[in-house]
C-alpha positions in Angstrom: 0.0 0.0 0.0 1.0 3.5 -1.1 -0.1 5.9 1.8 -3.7 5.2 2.1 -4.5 3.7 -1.6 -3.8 -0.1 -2.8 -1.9 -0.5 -5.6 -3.7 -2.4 -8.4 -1.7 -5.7 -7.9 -2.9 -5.3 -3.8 -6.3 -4.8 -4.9 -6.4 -8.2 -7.5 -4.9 -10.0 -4.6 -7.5 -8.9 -2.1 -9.9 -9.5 -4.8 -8.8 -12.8 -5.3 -8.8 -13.7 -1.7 -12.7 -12.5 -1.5 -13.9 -15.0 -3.9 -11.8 -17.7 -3.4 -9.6 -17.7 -6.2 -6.8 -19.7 -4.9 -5.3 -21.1 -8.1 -5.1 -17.4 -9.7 -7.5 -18.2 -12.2 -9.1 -15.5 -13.1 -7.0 -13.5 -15.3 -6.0 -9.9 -13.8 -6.9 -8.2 -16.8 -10.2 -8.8 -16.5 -9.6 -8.1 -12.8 -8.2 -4.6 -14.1 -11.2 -4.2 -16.7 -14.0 -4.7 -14.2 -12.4 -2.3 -11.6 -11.8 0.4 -14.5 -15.7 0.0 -14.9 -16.3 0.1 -11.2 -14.6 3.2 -10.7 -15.9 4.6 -13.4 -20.0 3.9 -12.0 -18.8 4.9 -8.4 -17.8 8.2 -9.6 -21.1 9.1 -11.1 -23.2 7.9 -7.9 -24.7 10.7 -6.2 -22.1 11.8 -3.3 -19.7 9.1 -3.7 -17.3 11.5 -6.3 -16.1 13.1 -2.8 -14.2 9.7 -2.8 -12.3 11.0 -6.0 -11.8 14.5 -4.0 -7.6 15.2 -4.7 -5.4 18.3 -4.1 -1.9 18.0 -6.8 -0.2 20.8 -7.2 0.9 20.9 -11.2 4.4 22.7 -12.5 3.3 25.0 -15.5 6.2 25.2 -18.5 6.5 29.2 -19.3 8.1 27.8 -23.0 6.5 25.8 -26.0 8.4 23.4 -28.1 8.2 25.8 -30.4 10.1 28.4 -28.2 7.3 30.4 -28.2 5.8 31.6 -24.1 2.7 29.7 -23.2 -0.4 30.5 -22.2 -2.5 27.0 -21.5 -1.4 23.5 -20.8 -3.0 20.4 -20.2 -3.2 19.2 -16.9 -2.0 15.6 -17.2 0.3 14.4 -14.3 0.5 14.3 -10.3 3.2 13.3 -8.1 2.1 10.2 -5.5 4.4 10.1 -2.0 7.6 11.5 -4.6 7.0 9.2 -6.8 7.2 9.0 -10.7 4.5 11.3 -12.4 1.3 9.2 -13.2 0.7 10.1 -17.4 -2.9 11.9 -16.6 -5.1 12.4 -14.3 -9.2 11.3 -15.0 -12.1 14.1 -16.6 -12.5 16.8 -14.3 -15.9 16.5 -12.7 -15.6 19.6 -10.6 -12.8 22.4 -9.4 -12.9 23.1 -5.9 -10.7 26.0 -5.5 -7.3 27.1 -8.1 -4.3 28.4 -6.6 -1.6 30.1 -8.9 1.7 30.2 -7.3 5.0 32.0 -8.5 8.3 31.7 -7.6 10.8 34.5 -7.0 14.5 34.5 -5.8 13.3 31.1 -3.9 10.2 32.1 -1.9 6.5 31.0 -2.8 3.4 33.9 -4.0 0.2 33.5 -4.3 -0.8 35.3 -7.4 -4.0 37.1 -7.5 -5.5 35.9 -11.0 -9.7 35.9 -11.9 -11.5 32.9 -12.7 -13.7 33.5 -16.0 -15.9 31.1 -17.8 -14.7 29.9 -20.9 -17.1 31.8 -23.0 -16.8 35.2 -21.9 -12.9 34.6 -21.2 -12.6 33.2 -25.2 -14.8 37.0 -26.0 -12.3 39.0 -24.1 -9.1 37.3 -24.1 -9.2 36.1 -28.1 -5.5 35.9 -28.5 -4.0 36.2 -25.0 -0.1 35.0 -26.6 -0.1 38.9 -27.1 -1.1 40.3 -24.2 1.5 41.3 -21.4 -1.0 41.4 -18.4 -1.4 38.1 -16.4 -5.0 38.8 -14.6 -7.4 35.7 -15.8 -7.5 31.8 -16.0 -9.6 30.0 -17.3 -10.3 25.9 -17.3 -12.3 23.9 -19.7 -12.7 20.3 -20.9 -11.3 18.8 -24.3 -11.6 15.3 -25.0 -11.6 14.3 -21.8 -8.3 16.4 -20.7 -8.4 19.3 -18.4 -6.9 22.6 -20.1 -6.0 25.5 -17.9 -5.6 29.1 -19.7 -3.9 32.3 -18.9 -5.1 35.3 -19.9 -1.4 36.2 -21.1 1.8 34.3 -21.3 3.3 33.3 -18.0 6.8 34.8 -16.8 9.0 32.5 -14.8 7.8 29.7 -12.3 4.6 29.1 -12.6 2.5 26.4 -11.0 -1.0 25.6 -9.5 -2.1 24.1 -6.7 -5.7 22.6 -7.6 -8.4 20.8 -5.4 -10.7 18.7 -7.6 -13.0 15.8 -8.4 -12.5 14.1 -10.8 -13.4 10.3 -12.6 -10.3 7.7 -12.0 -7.9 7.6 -14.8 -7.7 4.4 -16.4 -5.4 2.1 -14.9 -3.2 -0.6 -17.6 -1.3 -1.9 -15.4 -1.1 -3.8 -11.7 2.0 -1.1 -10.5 -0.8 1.8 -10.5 -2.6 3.2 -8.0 -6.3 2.6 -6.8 -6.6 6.3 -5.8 -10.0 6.2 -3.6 -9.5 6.2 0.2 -8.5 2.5 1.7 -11.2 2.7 3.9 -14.1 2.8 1.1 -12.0 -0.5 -1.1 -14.7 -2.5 0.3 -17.6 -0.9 -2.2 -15.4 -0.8 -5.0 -14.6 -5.2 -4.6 -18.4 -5.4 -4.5 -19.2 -3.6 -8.0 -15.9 -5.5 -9.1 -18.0 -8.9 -8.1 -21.4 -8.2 -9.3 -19.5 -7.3 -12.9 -17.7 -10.4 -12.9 -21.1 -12.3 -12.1 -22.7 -10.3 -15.6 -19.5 -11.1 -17.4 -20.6 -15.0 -16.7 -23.9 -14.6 -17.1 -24.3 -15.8 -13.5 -27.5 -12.6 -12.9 -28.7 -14.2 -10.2 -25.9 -13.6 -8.1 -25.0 -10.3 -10.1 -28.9 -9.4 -8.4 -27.9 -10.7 -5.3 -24.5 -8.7 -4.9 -26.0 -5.4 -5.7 -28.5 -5.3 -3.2 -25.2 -6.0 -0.9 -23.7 -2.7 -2.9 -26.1 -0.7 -2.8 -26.7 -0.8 1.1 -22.7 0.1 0.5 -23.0 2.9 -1.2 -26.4 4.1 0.8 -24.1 3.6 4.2 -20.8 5.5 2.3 -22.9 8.6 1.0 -23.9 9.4 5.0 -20.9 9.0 6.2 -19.3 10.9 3.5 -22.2 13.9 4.0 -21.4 14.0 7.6 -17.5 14.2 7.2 -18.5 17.3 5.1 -20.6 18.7 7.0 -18.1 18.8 9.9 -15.1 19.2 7.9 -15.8 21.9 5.4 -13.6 22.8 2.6 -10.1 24.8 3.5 -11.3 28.2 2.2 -8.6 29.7 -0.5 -8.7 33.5 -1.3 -9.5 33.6 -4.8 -10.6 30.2 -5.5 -14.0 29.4 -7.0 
């Protein structure tokens, strides 16, 4: 275990252990398959995406390729426990707050930028490569990749420091991470059952197992509404 999230080949053994695959039988990519689908419904259930809550902080390049300054990026990687970068991270389902952060002579800023909706920024910021006034961000959604946008090209060190929801990337391999809390693994096995029952045409059991989930999920999404309500979100000045 990686802090408090399995890694995928933990979760295939646990997985194994819970339905009594001894002999290793059942192969672990369709282990990997039916958890990539179980994260993926979890996600969408009504007050479970708190379980896919993060905070990464993201190192901006003030170059292009091209040599040219830029002005958006794609926010694909994250940094687990100083570990390698992971290649993406899952569709943004919400942004809880944005911090911009600069760095000069070796101290930290928090840089005062506006949030603006992509529309009215894309009506007043058309071509921001030529402006020379960093004041604006905004964020939108492109095939499934989170894009960030200055107003105007960055100068120096730039990064961000983002709390968000967002689905589970889609794990290949059993060296990744399961990044939802430890502590909520046990709803994610069940969906990863009941889709391995439909895979054999075994509905029966596939019935039987979600009435089991869904009690899950019905017991999670209190626990997870009280946690909130006593634990709000850390305010940041300028976040939206």
């Amino acid at each position: 275990m990686t802090g408090n999230y399995l890694t995928m080949s933990e979760f295939i053994d646990e997985f194994r252990k819970a339905v009594g695959d001894v002999t290793c039988e059942i192969p672990a990519k369709s282990i990997i398959n039916w958890t990539n689908t179980a994260l993926r419904r979890l996600a969408r259930e009504k007050g479970l995406d708190v379980l896919f809550r993060y905070q990464d902080t993201f190192e901006l390049a003030n170059m292009n390729k091209d040599g040219s300054k830029s002005v958006s990026w794609f926010l694909r990687g994250f940094k687990v426990d100083g570990g390698a970068d992971s290649p993406r991270i899952g569709t943004i389902i919400d942004v809880e707050s944005l911090l911009v952060l600069e760095a000069d002579d070796c101290r930290i800023h928090h840089k005062e930028l506006c949030y603006l909706p992509f529309a009215y920024f894309r009506r007043e910021y058309p071509f921001p490569e030529e402006r020379d006034c960093l004041t604006a961000f905004t964020i939108t959604e492109f095939g499934g990749d989170t894009k960030l946008t200055f107003n105007a090209p960055a100068e120096g060190h730039i990064a961000v420091d983002m709390v968000y929801t967002a689905f589970h990337p889609r794990i290949t391999s059993a060296d990744e991470l399961v990044r939802i809390p430890y502590a909520y693994d046990d709803i994610l096995m069940e969906c990863v059952k009941i889709l391995m029952h439909e895979e054999s045409a075994d509905m029966s059991t596939a019935r039987s197992l979600y009435e089991d989930w869904d009690y899950l999920v019905a017991q999670a999404r209190e626990r997870l509404h009280q946690q909130k309500a006593g634990f709000g979100l850390r305010q940041v000045k300028g976040s939206f």
